[in-house]
PQR file of N, CA, C, O and H, with PARSE charges and radii, in Angstrom:
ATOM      1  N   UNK A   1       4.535   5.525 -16.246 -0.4000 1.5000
ATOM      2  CA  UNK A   1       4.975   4.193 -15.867 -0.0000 2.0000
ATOM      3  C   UNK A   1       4.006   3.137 -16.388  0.5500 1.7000
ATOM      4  O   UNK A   1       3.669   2.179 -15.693 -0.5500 1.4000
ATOM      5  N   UNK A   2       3.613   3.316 -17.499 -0.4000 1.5000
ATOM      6  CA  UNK A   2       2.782   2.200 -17.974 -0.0000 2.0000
ATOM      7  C   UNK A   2       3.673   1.011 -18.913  0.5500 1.7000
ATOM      8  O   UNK A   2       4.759   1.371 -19.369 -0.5500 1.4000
ATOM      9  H   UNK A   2       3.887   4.094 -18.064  0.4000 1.0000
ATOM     10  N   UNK A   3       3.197  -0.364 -19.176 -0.4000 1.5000
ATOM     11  CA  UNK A   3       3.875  -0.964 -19.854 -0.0000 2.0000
ATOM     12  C   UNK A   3       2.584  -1.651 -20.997  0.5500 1.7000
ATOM     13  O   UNK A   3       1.696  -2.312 -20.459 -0.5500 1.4000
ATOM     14  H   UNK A   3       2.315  -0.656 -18.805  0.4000 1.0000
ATOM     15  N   UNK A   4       2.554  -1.539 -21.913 -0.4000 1.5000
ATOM     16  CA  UNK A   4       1.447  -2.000 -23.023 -0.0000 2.0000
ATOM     17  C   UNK A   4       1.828  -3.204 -23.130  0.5500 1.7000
ATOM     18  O   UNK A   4       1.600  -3.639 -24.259 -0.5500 1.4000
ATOM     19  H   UNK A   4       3.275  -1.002 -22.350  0.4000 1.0000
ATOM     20  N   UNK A   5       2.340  -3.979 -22.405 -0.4000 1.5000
ATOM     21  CA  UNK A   5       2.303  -5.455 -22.449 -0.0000 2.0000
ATOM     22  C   UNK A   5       1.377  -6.183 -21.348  0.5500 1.7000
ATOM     23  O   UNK A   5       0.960  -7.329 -21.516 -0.5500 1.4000
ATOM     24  H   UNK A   5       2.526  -3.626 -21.488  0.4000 1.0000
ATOM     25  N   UNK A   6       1.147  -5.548 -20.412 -0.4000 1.5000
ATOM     26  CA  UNK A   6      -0.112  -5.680 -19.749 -0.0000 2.0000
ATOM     27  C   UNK A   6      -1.130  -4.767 -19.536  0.5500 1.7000
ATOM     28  O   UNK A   6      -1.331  -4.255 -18.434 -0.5500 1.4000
ATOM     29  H   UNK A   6       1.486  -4.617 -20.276  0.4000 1.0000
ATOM     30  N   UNK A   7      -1.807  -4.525 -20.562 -0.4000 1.5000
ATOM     31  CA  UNK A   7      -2.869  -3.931 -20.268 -0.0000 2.0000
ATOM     32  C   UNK A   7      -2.916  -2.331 -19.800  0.5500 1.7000
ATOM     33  O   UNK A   7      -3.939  -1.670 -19.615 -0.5500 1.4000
ATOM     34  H   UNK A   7      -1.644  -4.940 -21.456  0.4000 1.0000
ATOM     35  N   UNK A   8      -1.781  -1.964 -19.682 -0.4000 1.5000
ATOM     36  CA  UNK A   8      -1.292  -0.458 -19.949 -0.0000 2.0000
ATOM     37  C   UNK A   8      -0.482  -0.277 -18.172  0.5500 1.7000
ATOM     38  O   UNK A   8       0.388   0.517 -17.814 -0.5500 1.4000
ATOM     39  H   UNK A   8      -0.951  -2.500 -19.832  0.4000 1.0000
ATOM     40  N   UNK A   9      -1.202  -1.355 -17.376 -0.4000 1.5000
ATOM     41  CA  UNK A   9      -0.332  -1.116 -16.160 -0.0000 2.0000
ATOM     42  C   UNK A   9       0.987  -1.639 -15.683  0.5500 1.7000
ATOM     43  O   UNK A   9       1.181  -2.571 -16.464 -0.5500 1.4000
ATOM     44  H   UNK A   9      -1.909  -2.000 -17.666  0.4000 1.0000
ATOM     45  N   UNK A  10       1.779  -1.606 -15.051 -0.4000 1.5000
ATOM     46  CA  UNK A  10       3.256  -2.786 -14.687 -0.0000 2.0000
ATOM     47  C   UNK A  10       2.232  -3.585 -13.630  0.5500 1.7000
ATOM     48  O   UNK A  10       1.293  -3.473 -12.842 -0.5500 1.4000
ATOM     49  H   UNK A  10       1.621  -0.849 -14.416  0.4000 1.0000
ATOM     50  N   UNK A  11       3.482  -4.753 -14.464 -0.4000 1.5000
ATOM     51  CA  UNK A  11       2.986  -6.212 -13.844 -0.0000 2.0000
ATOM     52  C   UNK A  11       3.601  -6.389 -12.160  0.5500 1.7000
ATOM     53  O   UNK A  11       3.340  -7.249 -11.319 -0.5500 1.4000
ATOM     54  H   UNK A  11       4.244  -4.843 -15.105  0.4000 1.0000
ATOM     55  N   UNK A  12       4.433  -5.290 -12.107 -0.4000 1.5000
ATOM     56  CA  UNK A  12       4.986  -5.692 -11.099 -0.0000 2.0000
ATOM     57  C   UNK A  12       5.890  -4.074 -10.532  0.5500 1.7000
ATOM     58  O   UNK A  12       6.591  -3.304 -11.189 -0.5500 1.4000
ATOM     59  H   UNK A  12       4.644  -4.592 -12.790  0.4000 1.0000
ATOM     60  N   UNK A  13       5.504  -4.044  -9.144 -0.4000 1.5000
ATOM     61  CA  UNK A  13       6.631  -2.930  -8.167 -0.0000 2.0000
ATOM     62  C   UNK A  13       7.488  -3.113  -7.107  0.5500 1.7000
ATOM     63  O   UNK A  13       7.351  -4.120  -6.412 -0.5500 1.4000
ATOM     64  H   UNK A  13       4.935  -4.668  -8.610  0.4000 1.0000
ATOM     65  N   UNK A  14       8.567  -2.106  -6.803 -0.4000 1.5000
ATOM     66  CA  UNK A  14       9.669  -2.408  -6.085 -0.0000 2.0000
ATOM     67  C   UNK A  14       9.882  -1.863  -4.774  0.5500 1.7000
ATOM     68  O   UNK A  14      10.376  -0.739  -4.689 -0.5500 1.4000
ATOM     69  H   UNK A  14       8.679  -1.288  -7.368  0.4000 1.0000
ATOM     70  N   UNK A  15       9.581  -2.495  -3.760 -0.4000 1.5000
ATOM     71  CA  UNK A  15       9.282  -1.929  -2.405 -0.0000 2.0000
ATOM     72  C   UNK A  15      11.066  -2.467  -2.270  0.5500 1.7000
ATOM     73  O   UNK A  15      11.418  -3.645  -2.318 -0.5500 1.4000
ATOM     74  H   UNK A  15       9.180  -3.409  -3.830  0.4000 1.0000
ATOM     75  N   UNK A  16      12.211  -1.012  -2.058 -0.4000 1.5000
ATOM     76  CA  UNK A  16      13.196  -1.544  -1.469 -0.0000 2.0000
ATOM     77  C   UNK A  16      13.903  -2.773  -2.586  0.5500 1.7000
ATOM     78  O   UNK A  16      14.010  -2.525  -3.787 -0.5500 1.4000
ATOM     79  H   UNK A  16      11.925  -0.054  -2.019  0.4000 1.0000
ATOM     80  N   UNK A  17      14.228  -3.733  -2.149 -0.4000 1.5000
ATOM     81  CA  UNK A  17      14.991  -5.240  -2.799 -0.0000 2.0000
ATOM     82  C   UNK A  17      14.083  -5.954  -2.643  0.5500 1.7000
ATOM     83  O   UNK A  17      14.386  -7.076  -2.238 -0.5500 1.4000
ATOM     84  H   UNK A  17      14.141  -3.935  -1.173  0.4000 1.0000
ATOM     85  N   UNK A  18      12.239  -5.602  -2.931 -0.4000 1.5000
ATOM     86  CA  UNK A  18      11.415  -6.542  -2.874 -0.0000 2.0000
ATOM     87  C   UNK A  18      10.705  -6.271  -3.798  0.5500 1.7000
ATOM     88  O   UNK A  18      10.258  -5.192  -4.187 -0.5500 1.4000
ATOM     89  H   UNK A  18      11.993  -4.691  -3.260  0.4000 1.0000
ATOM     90  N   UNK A  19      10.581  -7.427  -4.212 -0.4000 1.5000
ATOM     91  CA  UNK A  19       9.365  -6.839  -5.754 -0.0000 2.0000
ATOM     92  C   UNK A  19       8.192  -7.703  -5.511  0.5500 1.7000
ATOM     93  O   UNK A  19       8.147  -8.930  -5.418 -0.5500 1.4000
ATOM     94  H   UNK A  19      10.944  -8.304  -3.896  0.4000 1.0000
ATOM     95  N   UNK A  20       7.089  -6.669  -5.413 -0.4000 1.5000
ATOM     96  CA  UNK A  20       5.663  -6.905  -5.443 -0.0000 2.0000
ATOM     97  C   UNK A  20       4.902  -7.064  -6.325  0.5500 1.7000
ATOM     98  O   UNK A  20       4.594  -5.982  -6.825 -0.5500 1.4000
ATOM     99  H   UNK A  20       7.126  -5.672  -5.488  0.4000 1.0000
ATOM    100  N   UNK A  21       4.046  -8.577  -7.151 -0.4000 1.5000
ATOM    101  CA  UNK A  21       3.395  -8.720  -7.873 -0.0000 2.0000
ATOM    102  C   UNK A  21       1.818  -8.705  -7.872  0.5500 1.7000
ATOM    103  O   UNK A  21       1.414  -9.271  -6.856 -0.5500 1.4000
ATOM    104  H   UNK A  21       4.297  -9.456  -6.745  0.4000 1.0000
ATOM    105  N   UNK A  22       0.988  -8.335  -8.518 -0.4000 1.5000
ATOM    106  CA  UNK A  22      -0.235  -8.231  -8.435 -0.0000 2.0000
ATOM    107  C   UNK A  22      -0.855  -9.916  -8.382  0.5500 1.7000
ATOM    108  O   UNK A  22      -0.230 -10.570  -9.217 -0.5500 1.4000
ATOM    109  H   UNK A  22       1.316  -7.875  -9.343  0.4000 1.0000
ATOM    110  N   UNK A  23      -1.587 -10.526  -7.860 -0.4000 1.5000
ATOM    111  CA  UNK A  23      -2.178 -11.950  -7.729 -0.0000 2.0000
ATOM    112  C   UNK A  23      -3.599 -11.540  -8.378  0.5500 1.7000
ATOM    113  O   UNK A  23      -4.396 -10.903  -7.688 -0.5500 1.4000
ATOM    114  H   UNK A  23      -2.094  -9.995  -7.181  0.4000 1.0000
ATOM    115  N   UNK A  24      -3.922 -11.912  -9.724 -0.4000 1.5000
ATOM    116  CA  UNK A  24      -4.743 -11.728 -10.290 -0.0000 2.0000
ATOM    117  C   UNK A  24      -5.587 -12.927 -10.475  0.5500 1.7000
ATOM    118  O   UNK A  24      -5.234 -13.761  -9.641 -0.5500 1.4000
ATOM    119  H   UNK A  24      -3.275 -12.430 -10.284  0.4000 1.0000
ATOM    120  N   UNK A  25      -6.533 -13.363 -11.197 -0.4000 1.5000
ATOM    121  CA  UNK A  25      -7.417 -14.171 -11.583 -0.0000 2.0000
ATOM    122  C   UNK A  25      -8.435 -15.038 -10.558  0.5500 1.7000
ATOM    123  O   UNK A  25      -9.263 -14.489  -9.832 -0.5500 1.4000
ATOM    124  H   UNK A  25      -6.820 -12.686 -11.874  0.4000 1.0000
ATOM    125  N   UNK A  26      -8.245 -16.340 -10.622 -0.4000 1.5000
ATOM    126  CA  UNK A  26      -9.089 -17.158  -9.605 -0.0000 2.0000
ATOM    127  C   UNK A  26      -8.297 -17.085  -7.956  0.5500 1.7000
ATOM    128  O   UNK A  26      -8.760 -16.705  -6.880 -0.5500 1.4000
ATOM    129  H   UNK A  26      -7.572 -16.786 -11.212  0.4000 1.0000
ATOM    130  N   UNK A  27      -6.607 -17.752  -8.404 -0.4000 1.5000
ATOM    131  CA  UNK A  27      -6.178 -17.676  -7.159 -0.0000 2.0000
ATOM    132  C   UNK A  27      -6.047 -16.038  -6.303  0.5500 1.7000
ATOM    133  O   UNK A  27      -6.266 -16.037  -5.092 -0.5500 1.4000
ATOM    134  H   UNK A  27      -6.230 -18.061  -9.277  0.4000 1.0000
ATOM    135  N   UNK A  28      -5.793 -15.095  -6.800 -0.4000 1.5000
ATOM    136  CA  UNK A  28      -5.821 -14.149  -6.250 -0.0000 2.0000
ATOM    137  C   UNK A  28      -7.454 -13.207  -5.748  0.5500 1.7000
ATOM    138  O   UNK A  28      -7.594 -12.033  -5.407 -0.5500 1.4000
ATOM    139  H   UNK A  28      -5.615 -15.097  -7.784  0.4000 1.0000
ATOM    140  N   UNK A  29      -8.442 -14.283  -5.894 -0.4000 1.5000
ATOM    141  CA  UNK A  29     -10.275 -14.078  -5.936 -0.0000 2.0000
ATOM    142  C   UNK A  29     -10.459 -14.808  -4.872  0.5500 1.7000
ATOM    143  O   UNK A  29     -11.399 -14.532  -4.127 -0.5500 1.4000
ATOM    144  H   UNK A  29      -8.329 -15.237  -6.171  0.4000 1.0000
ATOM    145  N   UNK A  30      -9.412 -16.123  -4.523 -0.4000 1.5000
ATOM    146  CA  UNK A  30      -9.658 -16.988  -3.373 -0.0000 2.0000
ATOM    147  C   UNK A  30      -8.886 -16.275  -2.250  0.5500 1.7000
ATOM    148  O   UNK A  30      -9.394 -16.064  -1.149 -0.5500 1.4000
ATOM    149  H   UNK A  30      -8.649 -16.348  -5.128  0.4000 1.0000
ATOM    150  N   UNK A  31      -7.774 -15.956  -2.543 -0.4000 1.5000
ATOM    151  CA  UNK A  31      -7.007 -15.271  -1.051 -0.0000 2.0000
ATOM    152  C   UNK A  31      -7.525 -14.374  -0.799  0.5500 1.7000
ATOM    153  O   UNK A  31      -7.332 -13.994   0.356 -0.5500 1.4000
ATOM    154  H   UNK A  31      -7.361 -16.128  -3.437  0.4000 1.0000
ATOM    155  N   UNK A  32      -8.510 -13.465  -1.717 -0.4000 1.5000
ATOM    156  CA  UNK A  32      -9.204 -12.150  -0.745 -0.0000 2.0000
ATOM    157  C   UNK A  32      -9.601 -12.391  -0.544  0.5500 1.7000
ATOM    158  O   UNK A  32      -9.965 -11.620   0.344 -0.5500 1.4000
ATOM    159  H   UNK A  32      -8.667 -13.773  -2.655  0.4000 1.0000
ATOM    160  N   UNK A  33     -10.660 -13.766  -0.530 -0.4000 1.5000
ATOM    161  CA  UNK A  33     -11.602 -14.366  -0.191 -0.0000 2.0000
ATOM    162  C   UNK A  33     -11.521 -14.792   1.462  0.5500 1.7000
ATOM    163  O   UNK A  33     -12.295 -14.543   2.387 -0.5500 1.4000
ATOM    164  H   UNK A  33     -10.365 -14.392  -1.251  0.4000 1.0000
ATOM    165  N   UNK A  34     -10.392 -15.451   1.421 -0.4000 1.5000
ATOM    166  CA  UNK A  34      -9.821 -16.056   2.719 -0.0000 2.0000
ATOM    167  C   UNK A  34      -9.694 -15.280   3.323  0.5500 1.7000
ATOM    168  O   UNK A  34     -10.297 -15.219   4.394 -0.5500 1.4000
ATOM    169  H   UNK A  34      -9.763 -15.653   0.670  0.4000 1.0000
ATOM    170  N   UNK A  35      -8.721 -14.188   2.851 -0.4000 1.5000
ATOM    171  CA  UNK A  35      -8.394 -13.340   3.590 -0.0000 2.0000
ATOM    172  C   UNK A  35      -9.232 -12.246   4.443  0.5500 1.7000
ATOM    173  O   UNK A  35      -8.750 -11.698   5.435 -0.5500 1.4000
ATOM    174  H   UNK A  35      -8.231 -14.237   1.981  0.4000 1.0000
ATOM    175  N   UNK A  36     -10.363 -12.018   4.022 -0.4000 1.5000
ATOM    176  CA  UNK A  36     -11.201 -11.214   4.372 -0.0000 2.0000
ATOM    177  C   UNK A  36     -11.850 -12.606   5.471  0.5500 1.7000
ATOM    178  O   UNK A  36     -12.234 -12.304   6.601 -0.5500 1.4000
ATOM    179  H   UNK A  36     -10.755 -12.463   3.217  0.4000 1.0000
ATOM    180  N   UNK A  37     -11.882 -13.389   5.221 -0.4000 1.5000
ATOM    181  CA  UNK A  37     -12.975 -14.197   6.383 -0.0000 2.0000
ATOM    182  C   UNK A  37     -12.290 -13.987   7.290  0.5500 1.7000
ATOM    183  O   UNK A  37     -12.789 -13.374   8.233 -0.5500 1.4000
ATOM    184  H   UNK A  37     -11.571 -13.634   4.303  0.4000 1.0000
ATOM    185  N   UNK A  38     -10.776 -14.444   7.368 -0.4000 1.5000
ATOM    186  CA  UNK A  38      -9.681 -14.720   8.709 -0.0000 2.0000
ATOM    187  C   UNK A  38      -9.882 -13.464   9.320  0.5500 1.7000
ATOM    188  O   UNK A  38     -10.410 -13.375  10.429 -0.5500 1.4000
ATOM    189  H   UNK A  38     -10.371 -14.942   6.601  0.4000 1.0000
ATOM    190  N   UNK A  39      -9.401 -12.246   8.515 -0.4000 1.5000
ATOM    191  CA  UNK A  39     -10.066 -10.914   9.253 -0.0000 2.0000
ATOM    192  C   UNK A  39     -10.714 -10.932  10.233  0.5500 1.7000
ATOM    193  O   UNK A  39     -10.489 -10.694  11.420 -0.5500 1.4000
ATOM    194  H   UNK A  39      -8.972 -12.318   7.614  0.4000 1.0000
ATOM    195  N   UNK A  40     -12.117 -11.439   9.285 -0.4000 1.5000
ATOM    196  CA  UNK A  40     -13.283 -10.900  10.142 -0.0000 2.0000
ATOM    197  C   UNK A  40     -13.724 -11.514  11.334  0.5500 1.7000
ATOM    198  O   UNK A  40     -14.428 -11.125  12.266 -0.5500 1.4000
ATOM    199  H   UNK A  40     -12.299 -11.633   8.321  0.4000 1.0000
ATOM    200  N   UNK A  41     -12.995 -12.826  11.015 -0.4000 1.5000
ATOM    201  CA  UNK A  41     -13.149 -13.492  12.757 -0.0000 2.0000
ATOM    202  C   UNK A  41     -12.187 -12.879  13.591  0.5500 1.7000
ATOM    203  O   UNK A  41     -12.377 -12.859  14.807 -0.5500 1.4000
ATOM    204  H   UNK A  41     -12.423 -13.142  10.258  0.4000 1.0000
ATOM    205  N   UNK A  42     -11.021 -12.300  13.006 -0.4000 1.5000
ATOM    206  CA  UNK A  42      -9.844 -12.134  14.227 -0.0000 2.0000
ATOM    207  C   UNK A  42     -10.527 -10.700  14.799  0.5500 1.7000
ATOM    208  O   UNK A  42     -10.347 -10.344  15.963 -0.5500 1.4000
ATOM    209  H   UNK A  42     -10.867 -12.316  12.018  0.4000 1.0000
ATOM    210  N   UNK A  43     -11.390  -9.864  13.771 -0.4000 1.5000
ATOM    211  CA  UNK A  43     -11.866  -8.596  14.493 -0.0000 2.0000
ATOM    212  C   UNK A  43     -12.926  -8.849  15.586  0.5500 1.7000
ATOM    213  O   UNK A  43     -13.077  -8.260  16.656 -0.5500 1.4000
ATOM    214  H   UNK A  43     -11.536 -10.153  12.824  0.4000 1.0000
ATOM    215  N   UNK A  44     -13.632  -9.886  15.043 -0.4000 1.5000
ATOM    216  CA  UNK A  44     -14.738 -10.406  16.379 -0.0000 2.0000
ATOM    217  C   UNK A  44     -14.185 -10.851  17.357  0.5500 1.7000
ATOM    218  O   UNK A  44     -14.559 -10.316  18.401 -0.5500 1.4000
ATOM    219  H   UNK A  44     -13.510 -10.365  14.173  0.4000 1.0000
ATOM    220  N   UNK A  45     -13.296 -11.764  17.483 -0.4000 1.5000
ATOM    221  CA  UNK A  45     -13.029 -12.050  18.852 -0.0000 2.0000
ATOM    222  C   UNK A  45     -12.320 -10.952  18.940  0.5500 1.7000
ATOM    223  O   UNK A  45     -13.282 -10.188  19.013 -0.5500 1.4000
ATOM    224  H   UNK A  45     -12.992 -12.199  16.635  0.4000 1.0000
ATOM    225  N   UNK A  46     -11.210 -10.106  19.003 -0.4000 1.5000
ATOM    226  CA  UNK A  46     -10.455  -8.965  19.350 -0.0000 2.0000
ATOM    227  C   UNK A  46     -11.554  -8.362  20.048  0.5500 1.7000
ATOM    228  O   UNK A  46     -11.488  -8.398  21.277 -0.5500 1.4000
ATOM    229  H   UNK A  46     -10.428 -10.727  18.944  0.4000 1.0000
ATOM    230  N   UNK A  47     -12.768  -7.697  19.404 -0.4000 1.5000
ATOM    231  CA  UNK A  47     -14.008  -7.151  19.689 -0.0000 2.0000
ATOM    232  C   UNK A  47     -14.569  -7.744  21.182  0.5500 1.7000
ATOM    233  O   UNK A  47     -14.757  -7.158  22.248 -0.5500 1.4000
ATOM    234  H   UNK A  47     -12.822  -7.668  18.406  0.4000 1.0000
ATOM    235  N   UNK A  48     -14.709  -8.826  20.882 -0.4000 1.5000
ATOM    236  CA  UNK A  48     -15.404  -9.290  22.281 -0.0000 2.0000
ATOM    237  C   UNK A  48     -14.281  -9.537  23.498  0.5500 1.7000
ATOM    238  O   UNK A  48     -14.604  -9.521  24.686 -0.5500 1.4000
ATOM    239  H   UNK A  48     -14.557  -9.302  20.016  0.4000 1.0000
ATOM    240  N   UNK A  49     -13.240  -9.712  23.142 -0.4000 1.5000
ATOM    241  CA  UNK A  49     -12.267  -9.855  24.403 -0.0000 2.0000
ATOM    242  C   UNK A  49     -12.029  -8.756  24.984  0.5500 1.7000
ATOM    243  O   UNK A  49     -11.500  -8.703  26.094 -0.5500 1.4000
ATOM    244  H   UNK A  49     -12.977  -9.725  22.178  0.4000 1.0000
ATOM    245  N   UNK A  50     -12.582  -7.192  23.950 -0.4000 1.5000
ATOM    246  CA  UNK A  50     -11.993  -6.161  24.524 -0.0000 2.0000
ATOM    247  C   UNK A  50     -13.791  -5.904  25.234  0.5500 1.7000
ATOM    248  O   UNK A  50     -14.001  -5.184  26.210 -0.5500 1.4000
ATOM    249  H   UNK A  50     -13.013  -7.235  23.048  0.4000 1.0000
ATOM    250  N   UNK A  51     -14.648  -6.495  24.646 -0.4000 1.5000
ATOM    251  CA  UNK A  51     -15.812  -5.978  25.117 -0.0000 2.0000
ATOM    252  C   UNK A  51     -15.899  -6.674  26.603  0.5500 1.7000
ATOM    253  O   UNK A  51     -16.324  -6.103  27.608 -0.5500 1.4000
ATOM    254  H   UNK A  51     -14.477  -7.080  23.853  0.4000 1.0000
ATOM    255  N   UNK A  52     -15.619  -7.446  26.567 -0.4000 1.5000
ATOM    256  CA  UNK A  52     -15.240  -8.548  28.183 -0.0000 2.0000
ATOM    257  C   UNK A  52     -15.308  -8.026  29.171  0.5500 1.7000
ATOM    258  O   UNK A  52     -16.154  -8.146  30.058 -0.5500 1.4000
ATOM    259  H   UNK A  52     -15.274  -7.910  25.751  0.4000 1.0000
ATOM    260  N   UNK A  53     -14.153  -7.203  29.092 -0.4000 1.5000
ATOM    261  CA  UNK A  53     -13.211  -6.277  30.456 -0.0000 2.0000
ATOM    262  C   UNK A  53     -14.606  -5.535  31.182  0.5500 1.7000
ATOM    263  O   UNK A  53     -14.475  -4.799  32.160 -0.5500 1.4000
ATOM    264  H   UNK A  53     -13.466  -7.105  28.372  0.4000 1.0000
TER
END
């Protein structure tokens, strides 16, 4: 399943009637970015609300 138009991998897969694209470059460097912070606060408080009890 390779395609030599990108780099030997597909640009893109099919979950079902949904097609999933890879988010590459800067913007896809900022949402893991984000994404990993939002995480890591939602695991801390989760953490301490359960540490509470």
């Amino acid at each position: 399943m390779r395609d030599r138009r990108r780099g030997g991998y597909p640009s893109a897969m099919r979950i079902g009637n949904v097609e999933v694209r890879v988010l590459g470059g800067p913007l896809g460097c900022l949402l893991m970015i984000l994404g990993s912070l939002l995480l890591s606060v939602l695991c801390t408080l989760g953490a301490n609300l359960l540490l509470r009890r």
